[in-house]
N, C-alpha and C positions, 0 to 999 in steps of 0.2 A: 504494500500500500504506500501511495507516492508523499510527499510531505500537506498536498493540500487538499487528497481524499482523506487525510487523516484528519486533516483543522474540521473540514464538512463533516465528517463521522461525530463529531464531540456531541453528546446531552446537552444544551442550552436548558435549564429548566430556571424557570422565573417564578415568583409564585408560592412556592413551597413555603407551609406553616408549619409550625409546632402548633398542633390543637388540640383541643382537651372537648370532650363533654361535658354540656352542665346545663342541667333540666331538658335534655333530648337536646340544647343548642351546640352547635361546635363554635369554641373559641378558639381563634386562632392565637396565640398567648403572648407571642412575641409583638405583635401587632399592638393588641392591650397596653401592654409591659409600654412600647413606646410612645402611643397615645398616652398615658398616665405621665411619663417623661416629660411630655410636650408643655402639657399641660403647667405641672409643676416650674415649666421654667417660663412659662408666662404670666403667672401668678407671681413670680419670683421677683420678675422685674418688675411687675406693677409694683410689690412691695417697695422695691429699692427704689424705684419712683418716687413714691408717696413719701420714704422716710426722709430722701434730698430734695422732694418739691419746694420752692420759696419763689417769695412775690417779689423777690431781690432780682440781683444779676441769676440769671438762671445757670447750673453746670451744664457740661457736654451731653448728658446723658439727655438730663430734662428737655435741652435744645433741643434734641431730636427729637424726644418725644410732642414736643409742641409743634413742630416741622409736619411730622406726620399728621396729626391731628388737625392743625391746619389744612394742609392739604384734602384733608376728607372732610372737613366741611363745607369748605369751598366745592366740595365734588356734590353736595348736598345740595347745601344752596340754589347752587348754578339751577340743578336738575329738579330739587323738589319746594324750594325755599326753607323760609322759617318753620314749617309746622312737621317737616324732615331733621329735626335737632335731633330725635331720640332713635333715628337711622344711623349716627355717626358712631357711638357703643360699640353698639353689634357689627357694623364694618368695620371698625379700627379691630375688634378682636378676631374676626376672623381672618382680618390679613394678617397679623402679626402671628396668631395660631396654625395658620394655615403654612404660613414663609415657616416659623419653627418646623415645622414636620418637615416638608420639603428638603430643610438642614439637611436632614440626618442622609439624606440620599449621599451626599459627600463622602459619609462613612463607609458607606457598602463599599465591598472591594470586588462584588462580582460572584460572590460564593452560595450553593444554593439554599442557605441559610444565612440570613443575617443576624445578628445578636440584636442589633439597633437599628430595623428596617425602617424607613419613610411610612408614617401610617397611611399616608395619603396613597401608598402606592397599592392598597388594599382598598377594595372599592365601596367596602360595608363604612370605613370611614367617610369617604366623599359624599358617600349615597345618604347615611345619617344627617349632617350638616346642610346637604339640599333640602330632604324635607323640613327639617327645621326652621332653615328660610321660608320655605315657600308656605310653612303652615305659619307663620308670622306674619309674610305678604296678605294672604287673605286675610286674618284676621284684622290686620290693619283696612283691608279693604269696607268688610263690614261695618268697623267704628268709624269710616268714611261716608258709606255714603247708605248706612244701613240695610238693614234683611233684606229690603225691598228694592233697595237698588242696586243690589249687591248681582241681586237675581239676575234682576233687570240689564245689569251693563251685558251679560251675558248674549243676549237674545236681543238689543236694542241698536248694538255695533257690531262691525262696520257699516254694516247694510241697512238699508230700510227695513222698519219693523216686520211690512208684511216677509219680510226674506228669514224671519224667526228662528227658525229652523236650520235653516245654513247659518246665521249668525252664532245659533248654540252648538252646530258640530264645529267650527272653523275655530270659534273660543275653548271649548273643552279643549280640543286637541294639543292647542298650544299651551294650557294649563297647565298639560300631562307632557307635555315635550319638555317643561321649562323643567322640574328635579332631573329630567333624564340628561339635559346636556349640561348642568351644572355640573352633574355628579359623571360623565362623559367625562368632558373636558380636562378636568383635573385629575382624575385617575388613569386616564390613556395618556396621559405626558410622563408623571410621574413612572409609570408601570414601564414605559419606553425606556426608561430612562434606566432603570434597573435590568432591561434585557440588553442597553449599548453597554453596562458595565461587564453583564456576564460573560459579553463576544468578546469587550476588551481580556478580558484575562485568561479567554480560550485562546491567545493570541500567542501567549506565551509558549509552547508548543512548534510555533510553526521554525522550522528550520529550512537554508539551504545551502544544502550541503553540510558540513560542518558547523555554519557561522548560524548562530541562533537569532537569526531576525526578528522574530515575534517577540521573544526576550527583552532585545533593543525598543523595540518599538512600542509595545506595551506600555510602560510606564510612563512616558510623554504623551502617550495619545491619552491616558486617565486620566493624568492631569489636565490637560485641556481640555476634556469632554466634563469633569467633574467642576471646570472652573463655567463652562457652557450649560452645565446642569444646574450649578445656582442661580444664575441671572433667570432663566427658564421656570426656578421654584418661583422667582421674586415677581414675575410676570402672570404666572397662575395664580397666587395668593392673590395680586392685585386686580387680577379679569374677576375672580371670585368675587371679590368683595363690591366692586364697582358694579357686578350685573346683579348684586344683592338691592344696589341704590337704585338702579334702574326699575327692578320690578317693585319696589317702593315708592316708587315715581309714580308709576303706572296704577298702583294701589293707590295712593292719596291724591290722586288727580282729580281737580273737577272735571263733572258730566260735560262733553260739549257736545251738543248737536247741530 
């Protein structure tokens, strides 16, 4: 077998959990284990926030934090105005939650276990944090434009009334598309991102001749794929959180006919 029906022969396996049972559910554990991580270290910081927060000159730390914060309310504003103030919470946490997880993708070396997997790069994460949203969106839609019109925007837009019916299947659908491509989007970047590290280190392997090319080349190209893999986390967390504001827009929106 030549040196590059042997690179093609390798196992590629992505995916692979440690799982456990519990109450007929499978827990995938390590996933857990790093979600709980993530967690902890965004709680962490808010702490260390709050204990150097001051109305003085602000530290480096708090700068940023204020930068950020800024930034996402102005993304508010722009889009939903003033009565979008208690949109900016729940998107500052989930980009910062969301960018922590994505981290850990840095870690992975390729193997088909990680001890400190990207939880994002499991899709019971992404898919959780969608509905979540989107069962916030509506609720916020309701204490908008209440039961009655909540109904109503359904069956009343785009199309003229008598079009009812196509106006209620053409809205359901996109209701039901919106958790699917939130929780899409971000688990198929991520998950990609964990099968270009597992090719990188099947790389190692490849020889010609004597001279171990894959070897060489392996480790420059992780590095540069893993420094391409942050910016790409920081990109996800922030399309997350921005199409969180979006269908918050679209929730607190006056009727216009």
């Amino acid at each position: 077998m030549g040196p590059v029906s042997g690179l093609t022969a390798i196992d590629i396996s992505v995916g692979d959990h440690v799982q456990r049972q519990v109450f007929g559910l499978t827990i995938n554990v390590e996933i857990v284990w790093a979600t709980c991580i993530a967690g902890a270290i965004v709680i962490t910081l808010g702490l260390i926030l709050r204990s150097k927060a001051t109305s003085g000159v602000p530290g480096k730390f708090q700068l940023l934090w204020e930068m950020a914060v800024g930034a996402v309310q102005t993304q508010v504003e722009d889009s939903i105005g003033p009565r979008g103030a208690k949109v900016v919470p729940l998107a500052l946490t989930l980009f910062i939650f969301i960018f922590t997880c994505n981290l850990f993708e840095v870690l992975g070396i390729g193997s088909k276990l990680d001890i400190l997997p990207a939880p994002t790069s499991d899709i019971n994460l992404p898919l959780a944090m969608a509905l979540y949203v989107i069962v916030m969106v509506h609720r916020a839609a309701i204490k908008n434009r209440g039961v009655g019109g909540y109904f109503k925007h359904y069956v009343a837009q785009p199309f003229p009334p008598k079009l009812f019916f196509v106006n209620a299947f053409m809205n359901i659908i996109e209701e039901l598309v919106k958790p699917v491509t939130l929780t899409l989007r971000l688990f198929g970047n991520l998950f990609a991102g964990g099968l270009m590290l597992s090719l990188l280190a099947a790389l190692v392997i490849w020889k010609l001749g004597p001279a171990p090319i894959g070897a060489i080349l392996s480790t420059p190209f992780t590095v540069v794929w893993k420094l391409f893999d942050m910016a790409i986390g920081a990109i996800q967390a922030f399309i997350f959180a921005l199409l969180t504001i979006l269908y918050f827009d679209v929730a607190m929106a006056e009727e216009h006919h």
